[in-house]
VMD Tcl script that builds the backbone (N, CA, C; Angstrom):
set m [mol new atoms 222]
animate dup $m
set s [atomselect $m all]
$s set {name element resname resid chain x y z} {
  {N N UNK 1 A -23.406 20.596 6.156}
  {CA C UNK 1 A -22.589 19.406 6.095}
  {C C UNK 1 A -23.247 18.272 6.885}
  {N N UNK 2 A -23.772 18.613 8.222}
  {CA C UNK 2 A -24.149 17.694 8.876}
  {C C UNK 2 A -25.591 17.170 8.002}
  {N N UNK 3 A -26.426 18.050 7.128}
  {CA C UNK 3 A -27.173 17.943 6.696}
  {C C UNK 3 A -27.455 16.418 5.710}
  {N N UNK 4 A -25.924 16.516 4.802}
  {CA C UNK 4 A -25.902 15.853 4.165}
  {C C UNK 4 A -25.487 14.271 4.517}
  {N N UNK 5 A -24.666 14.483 5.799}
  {CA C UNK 5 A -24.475 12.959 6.430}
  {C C UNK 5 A -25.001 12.466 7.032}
  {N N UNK 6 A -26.761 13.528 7.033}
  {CA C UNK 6 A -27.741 12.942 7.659}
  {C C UNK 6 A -28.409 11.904 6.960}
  {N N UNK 7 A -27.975 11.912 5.535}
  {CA C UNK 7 A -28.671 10.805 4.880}
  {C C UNK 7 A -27.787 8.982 4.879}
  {N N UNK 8 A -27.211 9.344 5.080}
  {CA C UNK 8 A -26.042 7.665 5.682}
  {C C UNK 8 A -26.640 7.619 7.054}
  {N N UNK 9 A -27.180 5.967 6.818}
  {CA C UNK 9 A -27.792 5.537 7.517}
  {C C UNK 9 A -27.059 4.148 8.413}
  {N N UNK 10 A -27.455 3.578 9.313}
  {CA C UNK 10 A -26.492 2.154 9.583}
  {C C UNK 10 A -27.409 1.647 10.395}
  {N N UNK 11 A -28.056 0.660 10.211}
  {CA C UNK 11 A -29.381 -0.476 10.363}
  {C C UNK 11 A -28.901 -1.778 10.400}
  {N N UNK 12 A -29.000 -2.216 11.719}
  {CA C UNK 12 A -28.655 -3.989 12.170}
  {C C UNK 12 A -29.300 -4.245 11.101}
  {N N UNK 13 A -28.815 -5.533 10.561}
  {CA C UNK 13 A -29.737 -6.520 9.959}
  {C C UNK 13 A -29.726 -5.827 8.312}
  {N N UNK 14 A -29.923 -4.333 7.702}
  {CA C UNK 14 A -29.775 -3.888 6.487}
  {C C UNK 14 A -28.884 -4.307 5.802}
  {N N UNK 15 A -28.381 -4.839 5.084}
  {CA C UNK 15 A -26.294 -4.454 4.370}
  {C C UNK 15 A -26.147 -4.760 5.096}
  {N N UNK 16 A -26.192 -6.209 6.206}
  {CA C UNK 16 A -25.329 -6.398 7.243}
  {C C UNK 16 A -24.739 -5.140 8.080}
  {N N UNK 17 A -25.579 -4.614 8.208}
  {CA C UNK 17 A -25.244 -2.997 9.109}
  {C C UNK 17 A -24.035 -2.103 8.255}
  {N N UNK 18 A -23.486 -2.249 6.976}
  {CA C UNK 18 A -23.253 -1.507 6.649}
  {C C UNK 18 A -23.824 0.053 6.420}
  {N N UNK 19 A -23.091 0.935 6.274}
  {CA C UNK 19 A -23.402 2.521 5.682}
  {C C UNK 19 A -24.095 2.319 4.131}
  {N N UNK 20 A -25.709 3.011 4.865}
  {CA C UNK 20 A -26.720 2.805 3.047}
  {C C UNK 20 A -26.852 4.447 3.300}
  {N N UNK 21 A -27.658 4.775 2.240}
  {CA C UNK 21 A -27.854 5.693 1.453}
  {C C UNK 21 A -29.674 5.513 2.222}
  {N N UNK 22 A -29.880 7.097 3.319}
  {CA C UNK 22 A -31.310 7.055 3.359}
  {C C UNK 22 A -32.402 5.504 3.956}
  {N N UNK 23 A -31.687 4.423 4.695}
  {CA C UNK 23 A -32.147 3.458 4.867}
  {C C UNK 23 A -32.209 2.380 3.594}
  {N N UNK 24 A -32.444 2.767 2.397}
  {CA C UNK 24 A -32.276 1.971 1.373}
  {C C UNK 24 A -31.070 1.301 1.572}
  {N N UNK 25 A -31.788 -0.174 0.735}
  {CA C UNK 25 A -30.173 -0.764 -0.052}
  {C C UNK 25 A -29.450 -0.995 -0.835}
  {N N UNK 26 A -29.120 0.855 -0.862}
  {CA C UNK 26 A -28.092 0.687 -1.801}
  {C C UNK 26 A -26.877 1.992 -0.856}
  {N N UNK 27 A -25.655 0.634 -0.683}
  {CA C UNK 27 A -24.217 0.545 0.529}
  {C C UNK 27 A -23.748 1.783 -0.313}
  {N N UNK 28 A -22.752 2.960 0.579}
  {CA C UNK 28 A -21.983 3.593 0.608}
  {C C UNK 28 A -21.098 3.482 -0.527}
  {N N UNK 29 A -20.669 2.239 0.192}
  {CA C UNK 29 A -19.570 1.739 -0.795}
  {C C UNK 29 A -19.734 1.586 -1.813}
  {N N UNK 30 A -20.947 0.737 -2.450}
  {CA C UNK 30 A -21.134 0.669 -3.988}
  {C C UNK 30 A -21.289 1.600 -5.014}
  {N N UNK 31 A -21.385 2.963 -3.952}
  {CA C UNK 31 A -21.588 4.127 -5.055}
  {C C UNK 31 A -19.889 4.661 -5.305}
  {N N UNK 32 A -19.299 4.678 -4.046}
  {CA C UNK 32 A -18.332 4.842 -3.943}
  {C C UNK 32 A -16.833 4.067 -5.007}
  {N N UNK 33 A -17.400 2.837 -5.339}
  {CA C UNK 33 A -16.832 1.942 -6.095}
  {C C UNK 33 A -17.512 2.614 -7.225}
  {N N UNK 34 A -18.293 2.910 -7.690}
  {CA C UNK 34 A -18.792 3.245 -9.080}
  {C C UNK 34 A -17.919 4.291 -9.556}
  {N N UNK 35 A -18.024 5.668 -8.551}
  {CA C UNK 35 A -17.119 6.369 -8.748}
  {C C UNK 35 A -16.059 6.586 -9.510}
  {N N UNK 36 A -15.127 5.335 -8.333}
  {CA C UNK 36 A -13.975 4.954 -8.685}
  {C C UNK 36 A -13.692 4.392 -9.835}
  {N N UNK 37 A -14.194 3.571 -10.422}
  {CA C UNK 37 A -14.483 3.196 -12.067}
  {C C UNK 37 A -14.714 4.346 -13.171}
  {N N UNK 38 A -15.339 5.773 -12.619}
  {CA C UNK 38 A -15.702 6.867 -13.810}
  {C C UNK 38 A -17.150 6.453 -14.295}
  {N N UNK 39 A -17.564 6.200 -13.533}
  {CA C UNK 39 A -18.843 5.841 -13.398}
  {C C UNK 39 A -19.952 7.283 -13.501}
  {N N UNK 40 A -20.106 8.047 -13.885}
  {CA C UNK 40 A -20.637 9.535 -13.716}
  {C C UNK 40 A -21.908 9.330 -13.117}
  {N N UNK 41 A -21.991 10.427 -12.034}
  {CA C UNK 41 A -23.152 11.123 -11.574}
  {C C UNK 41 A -24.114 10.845 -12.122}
  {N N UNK 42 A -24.458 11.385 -13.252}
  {CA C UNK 42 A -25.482 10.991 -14.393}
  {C C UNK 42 A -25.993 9.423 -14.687}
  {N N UNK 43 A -24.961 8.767 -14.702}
  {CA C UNK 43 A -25.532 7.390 -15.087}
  {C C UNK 43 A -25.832 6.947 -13.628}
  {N N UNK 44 A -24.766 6.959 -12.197}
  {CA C UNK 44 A -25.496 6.344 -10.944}
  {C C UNK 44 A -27.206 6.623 -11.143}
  {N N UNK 45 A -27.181 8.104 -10.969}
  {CA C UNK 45 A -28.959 8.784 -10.543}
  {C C UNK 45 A -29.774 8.087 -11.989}
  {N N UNK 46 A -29.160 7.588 -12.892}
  {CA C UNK 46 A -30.223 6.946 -13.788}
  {C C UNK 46 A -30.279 5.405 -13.395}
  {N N UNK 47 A -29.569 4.807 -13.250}
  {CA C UNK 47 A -29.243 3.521 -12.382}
  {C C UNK 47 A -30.163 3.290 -11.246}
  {N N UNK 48 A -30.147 4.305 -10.757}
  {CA C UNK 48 A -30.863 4.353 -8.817}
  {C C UNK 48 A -31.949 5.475 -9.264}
  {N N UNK 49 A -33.018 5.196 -9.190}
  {CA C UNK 49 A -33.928 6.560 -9.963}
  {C C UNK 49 A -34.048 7.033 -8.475}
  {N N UNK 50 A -34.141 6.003 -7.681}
  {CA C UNK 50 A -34.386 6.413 -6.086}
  {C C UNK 50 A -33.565 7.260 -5.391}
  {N N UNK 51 A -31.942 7.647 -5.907}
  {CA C UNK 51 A -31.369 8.559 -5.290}
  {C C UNK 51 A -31.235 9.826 -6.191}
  {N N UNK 52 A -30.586 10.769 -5.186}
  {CA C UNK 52 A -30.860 12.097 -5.475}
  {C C UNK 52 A -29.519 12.662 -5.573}
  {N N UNK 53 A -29.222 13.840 -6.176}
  {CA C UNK 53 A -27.665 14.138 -6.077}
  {C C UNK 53 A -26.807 14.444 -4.626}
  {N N UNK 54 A -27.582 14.850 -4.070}
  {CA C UNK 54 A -27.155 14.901 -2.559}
  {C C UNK 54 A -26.919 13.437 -1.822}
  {N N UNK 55 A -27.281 12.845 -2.251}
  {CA C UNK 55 A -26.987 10.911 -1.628}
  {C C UNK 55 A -25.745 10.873 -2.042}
  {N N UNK 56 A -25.427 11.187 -3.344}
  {CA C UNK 56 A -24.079 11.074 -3.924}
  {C C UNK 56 A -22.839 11.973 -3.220}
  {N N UNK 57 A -23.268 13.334 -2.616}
  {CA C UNK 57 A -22.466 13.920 -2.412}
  {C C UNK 57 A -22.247 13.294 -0.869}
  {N N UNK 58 A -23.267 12.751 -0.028}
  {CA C UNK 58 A -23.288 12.228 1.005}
  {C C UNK 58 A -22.368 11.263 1.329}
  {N N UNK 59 A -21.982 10.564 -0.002}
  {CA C UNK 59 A -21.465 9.194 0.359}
  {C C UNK 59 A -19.641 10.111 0.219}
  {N N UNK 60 A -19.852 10.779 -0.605}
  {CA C UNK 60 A -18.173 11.558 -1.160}
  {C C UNK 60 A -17.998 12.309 0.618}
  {N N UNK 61 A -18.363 12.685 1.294}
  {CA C UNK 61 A -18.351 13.169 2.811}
  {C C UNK 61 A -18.411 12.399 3.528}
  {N N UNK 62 A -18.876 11.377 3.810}
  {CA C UNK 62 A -18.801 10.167 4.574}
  {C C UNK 62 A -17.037 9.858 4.409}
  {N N UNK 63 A -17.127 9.400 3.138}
  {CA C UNK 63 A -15.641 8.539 3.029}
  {C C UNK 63 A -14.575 9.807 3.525}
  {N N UNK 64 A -14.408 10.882 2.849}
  {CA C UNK 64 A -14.061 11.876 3.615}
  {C C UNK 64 A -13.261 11.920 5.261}
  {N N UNK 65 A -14.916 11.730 5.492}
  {CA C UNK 65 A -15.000 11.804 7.362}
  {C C UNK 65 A -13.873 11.084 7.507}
  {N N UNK 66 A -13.843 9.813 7.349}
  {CA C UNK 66 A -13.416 8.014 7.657}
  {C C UNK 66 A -11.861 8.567 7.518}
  {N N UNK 67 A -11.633 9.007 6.756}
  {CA C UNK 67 A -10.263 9.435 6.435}
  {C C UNK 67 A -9.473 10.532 6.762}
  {N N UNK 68 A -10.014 11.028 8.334}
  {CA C UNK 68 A -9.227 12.192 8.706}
  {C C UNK 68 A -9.417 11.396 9.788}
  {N N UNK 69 A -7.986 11.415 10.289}
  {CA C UNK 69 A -6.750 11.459 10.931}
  {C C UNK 69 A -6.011 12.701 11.889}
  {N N UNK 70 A -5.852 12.495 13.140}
  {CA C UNK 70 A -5.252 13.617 13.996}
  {C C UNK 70 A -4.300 13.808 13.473}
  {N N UNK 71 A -3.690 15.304 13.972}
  {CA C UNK 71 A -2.455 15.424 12.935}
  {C C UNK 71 A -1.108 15.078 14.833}
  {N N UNK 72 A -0.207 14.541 14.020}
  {CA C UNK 72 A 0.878 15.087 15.114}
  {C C UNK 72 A 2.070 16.383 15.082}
  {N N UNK 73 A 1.849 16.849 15.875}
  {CA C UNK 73 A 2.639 17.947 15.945}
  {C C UNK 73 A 3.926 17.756 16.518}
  {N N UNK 74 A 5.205 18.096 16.097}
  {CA C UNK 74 A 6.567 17.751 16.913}
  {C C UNK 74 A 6.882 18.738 17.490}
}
mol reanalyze $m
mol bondsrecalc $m
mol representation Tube
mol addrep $m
């Protein structure tokens, strides 16, 4: 796991220091937005010849991360 969020990167000055993919620029988010559209796997990695399927799964674990929350217990 840690493996894969080793490839999200965050570089002053890149994407305005946004979360890229491997130092490249291409943002977290934009894959993430593709996604969200039904955008398939298949067409991103033909789109980006430069990423790999694991970038993709990287960015789906990232957002992940961002979104856990402590739990409260009563």
């Amino acid at each position: 796991m840690n493996n894969l969020l080793s490839r999200i990167t965050q570089t002053p000055g890149l994407c305005g220091g946004r979360p890229c993919i491997r130092g490249m620029r291409i943002r977290v988010s934009d894959i993430l937005e593709m996604l969200s559209e039904n955008v398939s796997t298949i067409e991103i990695l033909e789109d980006f010849p430069d990423l790999e399927p694991e970038d993709i799964q990287a960015c789906l674990l990232f957002a992940a991360k961002r979104t856990e929350f402590p739990r409260l217990v009563a």
